[in-house]
gemmi code that builds the backbone of each chain (N, CA, C; Angstrom):
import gemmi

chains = {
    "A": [
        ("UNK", (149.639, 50.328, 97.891), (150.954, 49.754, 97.572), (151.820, 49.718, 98.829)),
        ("UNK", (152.568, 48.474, 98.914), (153.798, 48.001, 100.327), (154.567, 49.428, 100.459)),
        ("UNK", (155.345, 50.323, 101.221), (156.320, 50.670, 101.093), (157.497, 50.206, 100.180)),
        ("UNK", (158.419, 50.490, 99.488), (159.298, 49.609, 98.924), (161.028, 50.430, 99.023)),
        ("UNK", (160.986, 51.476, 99.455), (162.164, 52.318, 99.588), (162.196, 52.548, 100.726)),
        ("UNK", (163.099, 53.381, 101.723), (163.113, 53.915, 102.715), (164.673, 55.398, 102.107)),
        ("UNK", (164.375, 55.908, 102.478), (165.655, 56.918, 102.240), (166.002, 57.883, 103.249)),
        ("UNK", (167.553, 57.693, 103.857), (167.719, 58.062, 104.961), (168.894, 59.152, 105.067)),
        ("UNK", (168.743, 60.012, 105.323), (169.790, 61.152, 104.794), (170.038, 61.566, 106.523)),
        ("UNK", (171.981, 61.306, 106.658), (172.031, 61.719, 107.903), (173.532, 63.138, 107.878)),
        ("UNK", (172.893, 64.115, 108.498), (174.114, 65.326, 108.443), (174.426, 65.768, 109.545)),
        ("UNK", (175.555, 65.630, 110.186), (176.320, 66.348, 111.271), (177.170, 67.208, 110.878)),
        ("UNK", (177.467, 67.980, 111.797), (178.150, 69.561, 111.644), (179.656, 69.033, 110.832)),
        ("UNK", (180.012, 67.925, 111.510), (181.194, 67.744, 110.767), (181.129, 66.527, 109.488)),
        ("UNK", (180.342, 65.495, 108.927), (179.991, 65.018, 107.665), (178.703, 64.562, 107.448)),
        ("UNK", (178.820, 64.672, 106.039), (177.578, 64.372, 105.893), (177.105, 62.963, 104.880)),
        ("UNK", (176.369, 62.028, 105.390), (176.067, 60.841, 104.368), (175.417, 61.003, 102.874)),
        ("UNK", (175.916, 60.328, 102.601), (175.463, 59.934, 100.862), (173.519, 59.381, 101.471)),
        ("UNK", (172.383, 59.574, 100.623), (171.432, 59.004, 101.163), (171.225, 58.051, 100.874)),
        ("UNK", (171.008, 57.092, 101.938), (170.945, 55.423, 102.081), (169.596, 55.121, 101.448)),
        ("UNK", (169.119, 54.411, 100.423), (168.305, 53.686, 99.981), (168.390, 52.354, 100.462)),
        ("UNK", (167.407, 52.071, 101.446), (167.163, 50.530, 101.739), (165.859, 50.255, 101.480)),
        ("UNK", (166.490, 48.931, 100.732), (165.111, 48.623, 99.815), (164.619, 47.941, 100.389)),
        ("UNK", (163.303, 48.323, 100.969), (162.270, 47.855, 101.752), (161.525, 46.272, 100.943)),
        ("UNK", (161.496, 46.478, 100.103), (160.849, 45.181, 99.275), (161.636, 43.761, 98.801)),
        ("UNK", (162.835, 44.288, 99.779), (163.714, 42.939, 100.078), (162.872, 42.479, 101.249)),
        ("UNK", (162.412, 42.718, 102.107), (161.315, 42.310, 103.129), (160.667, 41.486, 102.957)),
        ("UNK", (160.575, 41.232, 101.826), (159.119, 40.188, 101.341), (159.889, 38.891, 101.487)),
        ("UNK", (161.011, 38.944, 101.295), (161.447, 37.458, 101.097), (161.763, 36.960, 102.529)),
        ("UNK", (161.749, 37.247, 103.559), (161.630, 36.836, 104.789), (159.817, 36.830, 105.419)),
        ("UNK", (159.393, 37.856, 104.333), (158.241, 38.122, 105.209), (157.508, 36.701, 104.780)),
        ("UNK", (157.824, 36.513, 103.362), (157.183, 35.111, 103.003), (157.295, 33.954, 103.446)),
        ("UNK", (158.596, 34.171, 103.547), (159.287, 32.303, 104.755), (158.965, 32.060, 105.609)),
        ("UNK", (158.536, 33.957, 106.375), (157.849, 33.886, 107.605), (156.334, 33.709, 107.803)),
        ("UNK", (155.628, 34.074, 106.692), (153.994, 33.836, 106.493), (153.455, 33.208, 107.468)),
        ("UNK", (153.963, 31.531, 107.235), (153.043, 30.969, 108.163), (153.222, 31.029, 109.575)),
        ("UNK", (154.210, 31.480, 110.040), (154.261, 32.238, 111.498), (153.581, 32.929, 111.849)),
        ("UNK", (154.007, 34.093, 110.903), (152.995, 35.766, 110.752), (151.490, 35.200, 110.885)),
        ("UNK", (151.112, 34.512, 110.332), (149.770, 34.057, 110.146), (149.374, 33.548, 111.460)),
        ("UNK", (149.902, 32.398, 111.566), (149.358, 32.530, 113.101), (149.540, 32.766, 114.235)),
        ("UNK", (150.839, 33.767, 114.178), (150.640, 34.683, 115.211), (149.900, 35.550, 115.400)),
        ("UNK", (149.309, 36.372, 114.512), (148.668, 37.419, 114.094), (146.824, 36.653, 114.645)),
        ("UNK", (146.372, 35.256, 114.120), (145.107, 34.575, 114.436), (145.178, 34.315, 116.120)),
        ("UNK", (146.141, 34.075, 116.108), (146.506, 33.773, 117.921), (145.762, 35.340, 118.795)),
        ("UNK", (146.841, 35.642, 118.402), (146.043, 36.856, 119.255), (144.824, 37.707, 118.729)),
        ("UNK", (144.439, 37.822, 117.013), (142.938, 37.949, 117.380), (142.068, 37.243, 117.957)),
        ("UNK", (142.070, 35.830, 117.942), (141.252, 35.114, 119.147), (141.057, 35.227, 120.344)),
        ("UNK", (142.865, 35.765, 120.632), (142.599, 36.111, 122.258), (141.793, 37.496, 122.772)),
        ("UNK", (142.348, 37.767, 121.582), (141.752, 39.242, 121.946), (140.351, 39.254, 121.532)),
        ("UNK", (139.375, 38.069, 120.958), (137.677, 37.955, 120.523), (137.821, 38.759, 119.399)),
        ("UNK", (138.785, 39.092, 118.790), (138.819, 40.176, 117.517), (138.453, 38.830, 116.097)),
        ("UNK", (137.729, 39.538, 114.701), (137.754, 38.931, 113.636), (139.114, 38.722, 113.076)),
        ("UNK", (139.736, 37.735, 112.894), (140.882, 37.603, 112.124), (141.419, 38.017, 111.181)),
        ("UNK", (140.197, 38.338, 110.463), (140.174, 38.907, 108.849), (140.517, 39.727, 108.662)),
        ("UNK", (139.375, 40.905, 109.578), (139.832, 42.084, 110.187), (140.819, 42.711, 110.780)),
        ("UNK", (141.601, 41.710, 111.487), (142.882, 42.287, 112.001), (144.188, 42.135, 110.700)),
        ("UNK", (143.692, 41.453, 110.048), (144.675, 41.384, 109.000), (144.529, 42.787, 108.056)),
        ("UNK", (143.410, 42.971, 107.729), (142.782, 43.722, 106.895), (143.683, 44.906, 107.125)),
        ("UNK", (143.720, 45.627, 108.747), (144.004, 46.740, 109.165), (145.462, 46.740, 109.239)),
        ("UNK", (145.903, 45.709, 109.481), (147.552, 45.647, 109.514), (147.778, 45.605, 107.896)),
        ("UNK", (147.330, 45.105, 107.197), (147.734, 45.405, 105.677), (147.678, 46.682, 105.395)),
        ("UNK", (146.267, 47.425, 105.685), (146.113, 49.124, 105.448), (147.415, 49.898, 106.190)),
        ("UNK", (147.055, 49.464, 107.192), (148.223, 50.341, 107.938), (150.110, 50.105, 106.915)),
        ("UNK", (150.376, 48.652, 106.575), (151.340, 48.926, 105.743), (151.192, 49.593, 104.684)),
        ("UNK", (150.463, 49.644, 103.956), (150.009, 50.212, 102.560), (149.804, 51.635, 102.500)),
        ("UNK", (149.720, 52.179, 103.521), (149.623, 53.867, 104.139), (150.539, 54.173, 104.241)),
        ("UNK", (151.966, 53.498, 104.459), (152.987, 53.762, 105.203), (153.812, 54.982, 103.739)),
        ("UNK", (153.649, 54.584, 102.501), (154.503, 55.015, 101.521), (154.091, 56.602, 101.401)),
        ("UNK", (154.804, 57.528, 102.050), (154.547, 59.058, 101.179), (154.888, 59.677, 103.144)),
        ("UNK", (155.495, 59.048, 103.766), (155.661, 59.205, 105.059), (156.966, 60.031, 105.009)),
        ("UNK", (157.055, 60.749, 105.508), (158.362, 62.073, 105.962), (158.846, 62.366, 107.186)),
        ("UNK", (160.214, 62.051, 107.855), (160.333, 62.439, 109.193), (161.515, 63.309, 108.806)),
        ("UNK", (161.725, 64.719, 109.368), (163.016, 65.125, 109.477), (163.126, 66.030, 110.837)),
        ("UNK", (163.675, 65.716, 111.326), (164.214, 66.080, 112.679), (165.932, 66.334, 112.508)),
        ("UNK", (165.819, 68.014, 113.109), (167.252, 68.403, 113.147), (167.436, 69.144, 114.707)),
        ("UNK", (168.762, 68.339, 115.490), (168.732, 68.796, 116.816), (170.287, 68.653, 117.167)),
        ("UNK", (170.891, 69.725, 117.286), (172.108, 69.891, 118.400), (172.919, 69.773, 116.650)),
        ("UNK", (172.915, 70.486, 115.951), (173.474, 70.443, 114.500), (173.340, 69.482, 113.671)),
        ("UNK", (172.580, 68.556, 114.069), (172.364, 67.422, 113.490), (170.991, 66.612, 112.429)),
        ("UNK", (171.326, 66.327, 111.459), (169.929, 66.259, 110.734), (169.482, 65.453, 110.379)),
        ("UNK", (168.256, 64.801, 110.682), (168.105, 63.440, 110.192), (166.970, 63.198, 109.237)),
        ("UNK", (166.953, 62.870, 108.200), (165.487, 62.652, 107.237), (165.169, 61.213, 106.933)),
        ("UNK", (163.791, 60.830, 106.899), (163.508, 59.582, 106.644), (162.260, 59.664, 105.956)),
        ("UNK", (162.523, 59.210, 104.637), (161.395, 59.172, 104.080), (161.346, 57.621, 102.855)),
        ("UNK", (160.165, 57.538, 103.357), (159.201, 56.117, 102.921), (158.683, 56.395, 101.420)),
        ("UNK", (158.888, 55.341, 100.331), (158.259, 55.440, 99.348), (157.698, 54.483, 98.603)),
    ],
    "B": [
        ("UNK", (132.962, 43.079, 99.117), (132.172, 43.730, 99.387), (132.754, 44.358, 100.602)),
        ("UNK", (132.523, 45.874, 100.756), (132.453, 46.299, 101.788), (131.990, 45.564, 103.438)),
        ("UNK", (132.479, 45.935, 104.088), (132.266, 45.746, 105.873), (130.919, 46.111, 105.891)),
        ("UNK", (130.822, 47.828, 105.694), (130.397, 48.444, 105.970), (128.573, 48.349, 105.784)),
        ("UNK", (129.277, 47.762, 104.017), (127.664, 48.056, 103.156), (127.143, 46.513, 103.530)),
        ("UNK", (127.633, 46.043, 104.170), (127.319, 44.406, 104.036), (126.790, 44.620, 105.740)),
        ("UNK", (127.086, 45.183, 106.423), (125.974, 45.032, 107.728), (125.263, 45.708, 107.724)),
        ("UNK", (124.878, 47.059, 106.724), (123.813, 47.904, 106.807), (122.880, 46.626, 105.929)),
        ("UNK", (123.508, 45.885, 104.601), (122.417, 45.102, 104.144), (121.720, 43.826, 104.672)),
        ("UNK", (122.732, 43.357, 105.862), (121.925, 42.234, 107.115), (121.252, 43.110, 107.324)),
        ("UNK", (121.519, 43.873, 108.329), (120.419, 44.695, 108.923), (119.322, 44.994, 108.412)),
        ("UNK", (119.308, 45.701, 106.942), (118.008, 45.164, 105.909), (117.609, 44.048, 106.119)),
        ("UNK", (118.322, 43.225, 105.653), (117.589, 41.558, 105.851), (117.350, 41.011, 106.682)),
        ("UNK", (117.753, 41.880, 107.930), (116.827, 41.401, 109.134), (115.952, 41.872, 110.151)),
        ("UNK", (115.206, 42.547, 108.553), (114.550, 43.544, 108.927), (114.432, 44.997, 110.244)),
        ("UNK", (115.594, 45.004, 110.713), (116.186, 46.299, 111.777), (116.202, 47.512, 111.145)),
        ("UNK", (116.112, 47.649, 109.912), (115.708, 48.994, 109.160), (115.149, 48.762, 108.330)),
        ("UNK", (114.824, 50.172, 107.553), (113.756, 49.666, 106.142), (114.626, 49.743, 105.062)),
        ("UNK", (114.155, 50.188, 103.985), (114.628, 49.867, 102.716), (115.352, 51.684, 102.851)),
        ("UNK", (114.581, 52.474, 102.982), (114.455, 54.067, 102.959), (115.932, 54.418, 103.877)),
        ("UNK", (115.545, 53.832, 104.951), (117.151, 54.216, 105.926), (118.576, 53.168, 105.301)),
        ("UNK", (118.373, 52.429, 104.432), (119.464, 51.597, 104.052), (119.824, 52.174, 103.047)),
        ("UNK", (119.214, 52.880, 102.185), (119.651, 53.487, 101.219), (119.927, 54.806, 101.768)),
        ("UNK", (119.956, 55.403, 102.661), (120.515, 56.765, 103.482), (121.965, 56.464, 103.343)),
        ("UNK", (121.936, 55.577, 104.679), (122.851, 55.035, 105.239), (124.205, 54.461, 103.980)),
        ("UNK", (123.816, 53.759, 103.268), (124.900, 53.726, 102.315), (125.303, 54.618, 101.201)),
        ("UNK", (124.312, 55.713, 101.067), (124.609, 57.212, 100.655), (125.525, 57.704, 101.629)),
        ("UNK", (125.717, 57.412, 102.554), (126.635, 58.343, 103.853), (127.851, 57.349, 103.805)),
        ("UNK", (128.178, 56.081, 103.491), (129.123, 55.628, 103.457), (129.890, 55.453, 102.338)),
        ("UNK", (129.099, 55.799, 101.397), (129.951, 56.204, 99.616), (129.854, 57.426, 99.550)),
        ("UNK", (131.202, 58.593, 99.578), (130.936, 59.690, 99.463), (130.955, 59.972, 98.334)),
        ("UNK", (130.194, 61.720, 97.950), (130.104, 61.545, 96.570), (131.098, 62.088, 96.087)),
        ("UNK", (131.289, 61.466, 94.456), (132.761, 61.574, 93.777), (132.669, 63.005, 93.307)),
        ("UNK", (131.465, 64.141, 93.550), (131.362, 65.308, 92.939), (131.840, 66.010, 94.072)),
        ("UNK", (131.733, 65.690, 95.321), (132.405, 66.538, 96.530), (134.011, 66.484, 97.037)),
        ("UNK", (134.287, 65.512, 96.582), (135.346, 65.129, 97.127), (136.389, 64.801, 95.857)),
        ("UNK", (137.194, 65.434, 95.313), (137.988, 65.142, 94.628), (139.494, 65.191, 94.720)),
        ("UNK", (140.228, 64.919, 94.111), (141.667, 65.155, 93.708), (142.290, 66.509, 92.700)),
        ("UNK", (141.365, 66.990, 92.324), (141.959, 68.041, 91.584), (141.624, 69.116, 92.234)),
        ("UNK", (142.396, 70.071, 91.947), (142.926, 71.576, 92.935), (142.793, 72.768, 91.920)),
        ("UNK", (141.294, 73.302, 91.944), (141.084, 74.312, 91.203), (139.829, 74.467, 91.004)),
        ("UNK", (139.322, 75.264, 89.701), (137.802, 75.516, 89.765), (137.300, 74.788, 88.265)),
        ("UNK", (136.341, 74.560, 88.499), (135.347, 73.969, 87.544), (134.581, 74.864, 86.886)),
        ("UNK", (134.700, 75.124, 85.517), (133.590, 75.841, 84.889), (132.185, 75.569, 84.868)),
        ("UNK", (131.651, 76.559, 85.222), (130.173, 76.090, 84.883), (129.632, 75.592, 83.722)),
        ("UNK", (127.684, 75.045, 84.363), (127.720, 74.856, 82.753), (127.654, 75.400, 81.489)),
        ("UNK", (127.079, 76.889, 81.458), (127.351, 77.709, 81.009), (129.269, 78.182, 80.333)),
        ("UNK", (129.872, 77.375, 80.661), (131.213, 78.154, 80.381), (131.716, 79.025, 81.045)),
        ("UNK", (130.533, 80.619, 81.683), (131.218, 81.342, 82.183), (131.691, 81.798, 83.610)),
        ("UNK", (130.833, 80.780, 84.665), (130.665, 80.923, 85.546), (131.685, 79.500, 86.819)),
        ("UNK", (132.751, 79.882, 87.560), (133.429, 79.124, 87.525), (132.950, 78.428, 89.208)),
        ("UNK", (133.171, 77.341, 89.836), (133.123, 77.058, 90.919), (134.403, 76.874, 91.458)),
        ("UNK", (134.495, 77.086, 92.941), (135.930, 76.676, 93.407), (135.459, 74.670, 93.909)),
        ("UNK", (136.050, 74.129, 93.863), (136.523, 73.359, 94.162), (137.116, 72.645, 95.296)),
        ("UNK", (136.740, 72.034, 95.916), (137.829, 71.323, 97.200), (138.262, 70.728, 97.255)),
        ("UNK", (139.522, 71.007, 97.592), (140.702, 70.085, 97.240), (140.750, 69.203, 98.708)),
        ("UNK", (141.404, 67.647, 98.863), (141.114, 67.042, 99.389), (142.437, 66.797, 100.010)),
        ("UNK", (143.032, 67.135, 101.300), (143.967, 67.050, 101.601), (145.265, 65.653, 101.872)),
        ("UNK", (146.002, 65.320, 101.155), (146.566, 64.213, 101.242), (147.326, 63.872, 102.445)),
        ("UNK", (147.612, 64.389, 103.101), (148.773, 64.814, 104.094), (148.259, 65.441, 105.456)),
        ("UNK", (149.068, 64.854, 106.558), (149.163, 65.720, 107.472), (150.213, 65.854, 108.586)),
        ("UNK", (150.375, 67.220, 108.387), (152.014, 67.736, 109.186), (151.976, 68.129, 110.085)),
        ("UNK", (152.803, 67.657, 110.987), (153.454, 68.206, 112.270), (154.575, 68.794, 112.299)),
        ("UNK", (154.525, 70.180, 112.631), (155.980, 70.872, 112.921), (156.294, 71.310, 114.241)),
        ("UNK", (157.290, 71.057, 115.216), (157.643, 71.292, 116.056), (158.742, 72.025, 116.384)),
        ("UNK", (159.110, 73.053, 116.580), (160.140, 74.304, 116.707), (160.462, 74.556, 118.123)),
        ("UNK", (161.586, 73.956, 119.005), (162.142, 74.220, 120.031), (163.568, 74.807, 120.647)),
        ("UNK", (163.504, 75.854, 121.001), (164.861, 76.701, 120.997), (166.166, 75.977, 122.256)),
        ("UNK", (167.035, 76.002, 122.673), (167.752, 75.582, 123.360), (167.183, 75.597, 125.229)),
        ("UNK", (166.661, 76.689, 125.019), (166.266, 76.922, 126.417), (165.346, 75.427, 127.458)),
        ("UNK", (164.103, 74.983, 125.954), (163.512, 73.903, 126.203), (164.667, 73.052, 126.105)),
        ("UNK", (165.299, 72.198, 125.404), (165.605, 70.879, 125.017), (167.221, 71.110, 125.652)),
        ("UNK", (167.892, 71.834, 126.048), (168.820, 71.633, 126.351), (170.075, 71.343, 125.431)),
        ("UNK", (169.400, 71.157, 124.420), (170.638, 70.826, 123.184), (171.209, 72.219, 122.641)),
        ("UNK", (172.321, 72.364, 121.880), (173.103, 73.364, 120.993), (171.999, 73.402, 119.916)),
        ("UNK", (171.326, 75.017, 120.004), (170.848, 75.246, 118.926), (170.096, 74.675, 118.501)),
        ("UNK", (168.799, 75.106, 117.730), (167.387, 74.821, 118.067), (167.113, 73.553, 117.609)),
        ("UNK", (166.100, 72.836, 117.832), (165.146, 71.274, 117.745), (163.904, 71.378, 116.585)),
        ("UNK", (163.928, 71.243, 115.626), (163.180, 70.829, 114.382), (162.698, 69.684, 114.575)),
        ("UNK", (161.208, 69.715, 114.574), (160.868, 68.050, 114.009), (159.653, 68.492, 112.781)),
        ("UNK", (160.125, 67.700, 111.975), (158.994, 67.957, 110.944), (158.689, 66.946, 110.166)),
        ("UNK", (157.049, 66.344, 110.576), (157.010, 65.377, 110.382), (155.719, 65.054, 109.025)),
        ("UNK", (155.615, 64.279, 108.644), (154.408, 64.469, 107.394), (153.793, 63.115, 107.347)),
        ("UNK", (152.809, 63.229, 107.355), (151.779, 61.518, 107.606), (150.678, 61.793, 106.681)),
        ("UNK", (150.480, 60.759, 105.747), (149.820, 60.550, 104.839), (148.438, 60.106, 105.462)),
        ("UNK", (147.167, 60.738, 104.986), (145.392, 60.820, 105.889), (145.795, 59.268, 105.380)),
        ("UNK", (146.012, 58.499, 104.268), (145.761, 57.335, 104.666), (146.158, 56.491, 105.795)),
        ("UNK", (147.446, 56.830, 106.302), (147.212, 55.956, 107.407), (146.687, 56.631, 108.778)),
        ("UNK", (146.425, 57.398, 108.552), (145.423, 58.289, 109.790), (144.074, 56.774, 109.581)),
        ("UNK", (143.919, 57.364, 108.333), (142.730, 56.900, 108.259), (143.289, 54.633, 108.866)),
        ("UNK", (143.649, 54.433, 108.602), (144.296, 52.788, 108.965), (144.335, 52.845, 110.644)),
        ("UNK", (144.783, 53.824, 110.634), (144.797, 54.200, 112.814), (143.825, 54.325, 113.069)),
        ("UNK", (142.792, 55.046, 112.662), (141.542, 54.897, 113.298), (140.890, 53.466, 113.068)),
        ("UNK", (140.724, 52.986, 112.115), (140.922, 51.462, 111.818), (141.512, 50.482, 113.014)),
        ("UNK", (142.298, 50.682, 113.256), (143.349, 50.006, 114.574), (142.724, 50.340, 115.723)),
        ("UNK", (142.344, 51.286, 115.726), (141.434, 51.775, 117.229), (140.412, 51.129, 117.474)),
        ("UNK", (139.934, 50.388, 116.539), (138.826, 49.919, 116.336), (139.075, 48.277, 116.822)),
        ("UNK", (140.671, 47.821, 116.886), (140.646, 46.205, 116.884), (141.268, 46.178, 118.881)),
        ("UNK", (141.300, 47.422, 119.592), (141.662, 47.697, 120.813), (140.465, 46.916, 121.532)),
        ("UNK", (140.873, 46.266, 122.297), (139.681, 44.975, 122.855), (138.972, 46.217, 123.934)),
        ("UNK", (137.394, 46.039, 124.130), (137.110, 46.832, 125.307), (137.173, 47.443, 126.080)),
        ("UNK", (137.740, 46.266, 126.975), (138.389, 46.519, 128.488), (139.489, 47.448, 128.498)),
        ("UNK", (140.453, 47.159, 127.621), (141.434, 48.196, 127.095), (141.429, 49.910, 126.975)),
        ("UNK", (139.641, 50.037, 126.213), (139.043, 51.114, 125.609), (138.344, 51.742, 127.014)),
        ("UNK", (137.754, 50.784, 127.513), (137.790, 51.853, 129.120), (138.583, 52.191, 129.767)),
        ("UNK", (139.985, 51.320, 129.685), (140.949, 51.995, 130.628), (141.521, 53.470, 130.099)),
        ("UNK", (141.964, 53.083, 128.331), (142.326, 54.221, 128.035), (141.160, 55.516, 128.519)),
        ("UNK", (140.092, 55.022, 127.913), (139.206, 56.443, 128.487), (139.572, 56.784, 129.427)),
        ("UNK", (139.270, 56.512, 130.671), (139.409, 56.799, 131.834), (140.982, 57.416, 132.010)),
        ("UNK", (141.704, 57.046, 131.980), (143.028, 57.461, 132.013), (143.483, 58.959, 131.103)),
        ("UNK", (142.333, 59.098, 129.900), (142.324, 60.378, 129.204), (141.571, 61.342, 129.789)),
        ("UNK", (140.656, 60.928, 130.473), (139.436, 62.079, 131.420), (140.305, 62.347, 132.442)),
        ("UNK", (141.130, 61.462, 133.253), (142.013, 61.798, 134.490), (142.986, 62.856, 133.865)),
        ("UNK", (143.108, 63.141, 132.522), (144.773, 63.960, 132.160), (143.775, 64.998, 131.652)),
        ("UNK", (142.528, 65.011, 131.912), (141.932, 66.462, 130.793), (141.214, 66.273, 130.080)),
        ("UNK", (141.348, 65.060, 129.162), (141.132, 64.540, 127.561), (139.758, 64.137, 127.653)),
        ("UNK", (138.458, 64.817, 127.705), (137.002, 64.217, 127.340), (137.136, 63.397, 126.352)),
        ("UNK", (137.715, 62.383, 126.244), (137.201, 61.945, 124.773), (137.110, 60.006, 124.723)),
        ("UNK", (135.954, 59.784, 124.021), (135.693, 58.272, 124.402), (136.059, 57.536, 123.110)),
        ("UNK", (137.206, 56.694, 123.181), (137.579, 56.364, 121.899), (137.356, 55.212, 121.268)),
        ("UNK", (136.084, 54.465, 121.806), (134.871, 53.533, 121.904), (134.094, 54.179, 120.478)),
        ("UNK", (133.788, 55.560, 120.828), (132.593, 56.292, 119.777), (134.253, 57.058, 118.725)),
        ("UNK", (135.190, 56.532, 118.310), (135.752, 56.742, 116.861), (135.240, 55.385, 116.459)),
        ("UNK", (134.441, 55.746, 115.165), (134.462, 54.155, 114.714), (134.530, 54.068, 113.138)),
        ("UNK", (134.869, 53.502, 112.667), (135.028, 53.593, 110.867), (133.962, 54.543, 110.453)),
        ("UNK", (132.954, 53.868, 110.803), (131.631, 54.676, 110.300), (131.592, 56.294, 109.853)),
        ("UNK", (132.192, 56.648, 111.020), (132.755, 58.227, 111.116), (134.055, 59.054, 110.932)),
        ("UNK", (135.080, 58.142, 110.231), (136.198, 58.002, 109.706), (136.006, 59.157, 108.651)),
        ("UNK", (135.180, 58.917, 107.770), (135.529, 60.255, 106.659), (135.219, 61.478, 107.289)),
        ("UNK", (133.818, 61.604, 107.861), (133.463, 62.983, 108.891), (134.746, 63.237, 109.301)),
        ("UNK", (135.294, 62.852, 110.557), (136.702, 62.937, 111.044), (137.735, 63.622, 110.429)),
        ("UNK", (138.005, 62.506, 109.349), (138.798, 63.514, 108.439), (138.690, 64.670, 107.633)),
        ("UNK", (137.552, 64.817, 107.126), (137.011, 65.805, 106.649), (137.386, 67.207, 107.693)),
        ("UNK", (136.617, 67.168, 108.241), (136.752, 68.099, 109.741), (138.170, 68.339, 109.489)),
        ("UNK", (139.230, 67.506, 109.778), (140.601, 67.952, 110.057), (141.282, 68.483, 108.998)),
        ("UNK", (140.839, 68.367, 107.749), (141.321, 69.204, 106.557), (141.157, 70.284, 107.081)),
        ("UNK", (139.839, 70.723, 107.667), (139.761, 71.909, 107.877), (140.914, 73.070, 109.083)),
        ("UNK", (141.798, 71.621, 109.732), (142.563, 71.928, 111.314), (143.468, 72.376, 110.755)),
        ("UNK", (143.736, 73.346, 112.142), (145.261, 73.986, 112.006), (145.289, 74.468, 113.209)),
        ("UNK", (146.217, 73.903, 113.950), (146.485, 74.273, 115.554), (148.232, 74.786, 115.602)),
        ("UNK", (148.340, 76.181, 115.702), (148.971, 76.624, 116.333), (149.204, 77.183, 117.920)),
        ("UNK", (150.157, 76.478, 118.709), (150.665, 76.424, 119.693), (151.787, 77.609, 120.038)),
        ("UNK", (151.948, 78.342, 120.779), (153.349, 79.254, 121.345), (153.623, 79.110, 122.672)),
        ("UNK", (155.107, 78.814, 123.004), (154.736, 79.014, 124.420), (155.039, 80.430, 124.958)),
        ("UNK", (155.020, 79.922, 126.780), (154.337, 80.913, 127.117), (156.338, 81.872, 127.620)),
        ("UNK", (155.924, 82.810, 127.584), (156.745, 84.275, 128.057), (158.454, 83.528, 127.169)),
        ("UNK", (159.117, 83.131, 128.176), (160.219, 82.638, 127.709), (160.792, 81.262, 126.780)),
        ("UNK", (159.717, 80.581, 127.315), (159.857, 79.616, 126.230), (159.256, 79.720, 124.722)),
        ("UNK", (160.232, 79.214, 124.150), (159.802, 79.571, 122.344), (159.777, 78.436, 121.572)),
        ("UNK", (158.539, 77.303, 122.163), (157.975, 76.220, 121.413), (157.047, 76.606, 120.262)),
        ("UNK", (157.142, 75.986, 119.261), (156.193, 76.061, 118.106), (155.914, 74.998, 117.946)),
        ("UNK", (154.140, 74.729, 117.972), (154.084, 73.491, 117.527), (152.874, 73.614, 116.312)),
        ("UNK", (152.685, 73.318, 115.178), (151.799, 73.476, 113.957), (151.397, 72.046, 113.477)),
        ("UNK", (150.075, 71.863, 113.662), (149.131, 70.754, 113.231), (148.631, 71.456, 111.943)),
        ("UNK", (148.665, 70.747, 110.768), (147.684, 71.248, 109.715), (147.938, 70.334, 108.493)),
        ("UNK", (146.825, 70.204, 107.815), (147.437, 69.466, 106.595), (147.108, 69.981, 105.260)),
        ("UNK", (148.011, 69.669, 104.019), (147.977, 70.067, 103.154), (147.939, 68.980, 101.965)),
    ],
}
model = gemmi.Model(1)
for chain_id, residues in chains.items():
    chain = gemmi.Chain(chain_id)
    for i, (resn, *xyz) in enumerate(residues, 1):
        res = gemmi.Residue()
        res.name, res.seqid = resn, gemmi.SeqId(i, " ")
        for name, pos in zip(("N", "CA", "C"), xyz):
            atom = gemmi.Atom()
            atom.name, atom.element = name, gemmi.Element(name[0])
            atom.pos, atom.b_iso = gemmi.Position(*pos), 0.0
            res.add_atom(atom)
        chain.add_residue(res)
    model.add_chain(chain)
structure = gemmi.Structure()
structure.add_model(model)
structure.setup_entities()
């Protein structure tokens, strides 16, 4: 499954944010307009690169489809930042 | 159809192996659903009374990084804690795989010059579950040395 959330929780010593839900699966509607770009930009350079096309698609799809259950939180100099993918 | 199972079965059909090593070979690329599961606990025997443990199959894998002021220069210590799902481990090694050649020698070479034996030509899907497998098993803890108080923890859960 695409990613479809992102949730971004940011805290400094002096306030702290409400957590931002950006909905990742608003994406699609550019990503679609953009398709036939994406498409052959993406064939462009597997050719150049002698790579299978299919294949490079294949792995860039996996690689999005992996992306959901992803966690970053990094806290530095009082400051906290979380990002997590769903 | 699989990538995978579909050039071990040219290769059958063109005659480069036999029937005996093709059926190995795609035993090693379907793992079995009795070794590898999703549930986290033990299995009764068949008997009822006799229980097996189970291996649980790790979904995840975390990086924690713990740095005190001394390293980073910032007010008060540096947290990174990060969590990556084996699937896209597993999609990266995948990606390693679409790195054109010429590319794959430079990186080598450039990893043997920093230390790094490692030829990243020979990661190849094929050996993707081995790989991971293995790293369920990892857990690298790091300390530094005398005054500095880096923590760094590889492991997944």
């Amino acid at each position: 499954m695409t990613p479809n959330i992102a949730i971004i929780h940011i805290e400094t010593p002096h306030w702290r944010s409400i957590p931002l839900w950006v909905p990742l699966f608003l994406l699609w509607i550019p990503a679609i307009i953009l398709s036939p770009v994406i498409f052959l930009v993406i064939l462009g350079l597997s050719l150049a690169g002698k790579l299978n096309p299919w294949r490079s698609f294949r792995v860039l799809w996996d690689l999005l489809c992996a992306l959901p259950g992803t966690h970053v939180r990094v806290t530095a100099d009082g400051t906290n930042v979380r990002v997590r993918i769903l | 159809m699989n990538e995978n199972r579909r050039q071990i079965l040219e290769m059958l059909a063109a005659g480069k192996i036999t029937a005996e090593e093709a059926d190995h070979l795609l035993a090693a690329i379907e793992p079995d659903a009795t070794t590898t599961t999703e549930f986290n606990g033990r299995i009764a025997g068949s008997n009822g009374s006799a229980e097996t443990p189970v291996k649980t199959r790790s979904k995840y894998l975390r990086v924690l990084v713990e740095a005190d002021e001394s390293m980073t220069g910032l007010k008060g210590p540096t947290t990174v804690n990060v969590r990556v799902p084996m699937q896209l481990l597993r999609a990266g090694v995948r990606l390693a795989s679409l790195i054109p050649k010429q590319a794959h020698d430079q990186l080598d070479e450039a990893l043997n010059r920093h230390g790094v034996p490692l030829t990243l030509s020979q990661i190849k899907p094929e050996n993707l579950e081995e790989l991971i497998e293995h790293l369920e098993d990892l857990t690298v803890d790091v300390d530094g040395k005398d005054g500095n108080t880096t923590k760094v923890r590889v492991f997944c859960e």
